[in-house]
C-alpha positions in Angstrom: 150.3 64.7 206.6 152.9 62.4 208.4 157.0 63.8 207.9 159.0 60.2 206.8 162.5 61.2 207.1 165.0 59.8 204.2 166.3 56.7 205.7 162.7 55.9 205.4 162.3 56.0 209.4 158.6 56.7 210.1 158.4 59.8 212.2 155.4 60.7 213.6 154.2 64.7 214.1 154.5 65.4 217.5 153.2 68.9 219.9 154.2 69.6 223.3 151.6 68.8 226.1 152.9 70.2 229.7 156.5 68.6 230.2 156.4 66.0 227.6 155.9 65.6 223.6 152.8 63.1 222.3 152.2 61.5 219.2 149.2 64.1 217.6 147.1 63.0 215.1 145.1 64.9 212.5 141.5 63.8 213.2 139.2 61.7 216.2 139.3 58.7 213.7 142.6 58.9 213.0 143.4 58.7 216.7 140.9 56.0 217.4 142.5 53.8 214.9 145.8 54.2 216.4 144.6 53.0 219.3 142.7 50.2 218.1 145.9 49.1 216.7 148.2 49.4 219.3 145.8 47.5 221.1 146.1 44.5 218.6 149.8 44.7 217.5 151.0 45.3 220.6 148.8 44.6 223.8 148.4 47.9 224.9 146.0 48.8 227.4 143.0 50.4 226.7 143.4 54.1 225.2 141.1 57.2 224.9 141.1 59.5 222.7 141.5 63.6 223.6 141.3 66.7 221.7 144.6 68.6 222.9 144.0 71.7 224.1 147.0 73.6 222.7 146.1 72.9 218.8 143.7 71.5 216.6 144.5 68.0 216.7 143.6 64.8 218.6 146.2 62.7 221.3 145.8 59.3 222.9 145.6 58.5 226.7 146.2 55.5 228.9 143.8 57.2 231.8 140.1 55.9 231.6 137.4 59.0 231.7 
């Protein structure tokens, strides 16, 4: 489940990969949907999805496999 703060600010759950913190979701689907949309609503490039290797959840990625 998703944290929404009360200013009603949609924040996202996030883990730490190497340096940086990415968006983690709870499933594949989940993830895959997230970037199907930001591929619609906001002309990202193509993603791919990843299984992080620090937890059990999934992240997106702009590198092609």
């Amino acid at each position: 489940m998703r944290k929404q703060i009360r200013t009603g600010i949609y924040e996202p759950k996030r883990c730490w990969v190497g340096e940086t913190q990415k968006i983690s979701y709870d499933t594949r689907e989940e993830a895959e949907v997230a970037a199907k949309v930001a591929a619609y609503d906001h002309g990202a490039p193509a993603l791919s999805v990843y299984k992080c290797e620090y937890g059990d959840h999934w992240h997106l990625s702009s590198k092609t496999n």
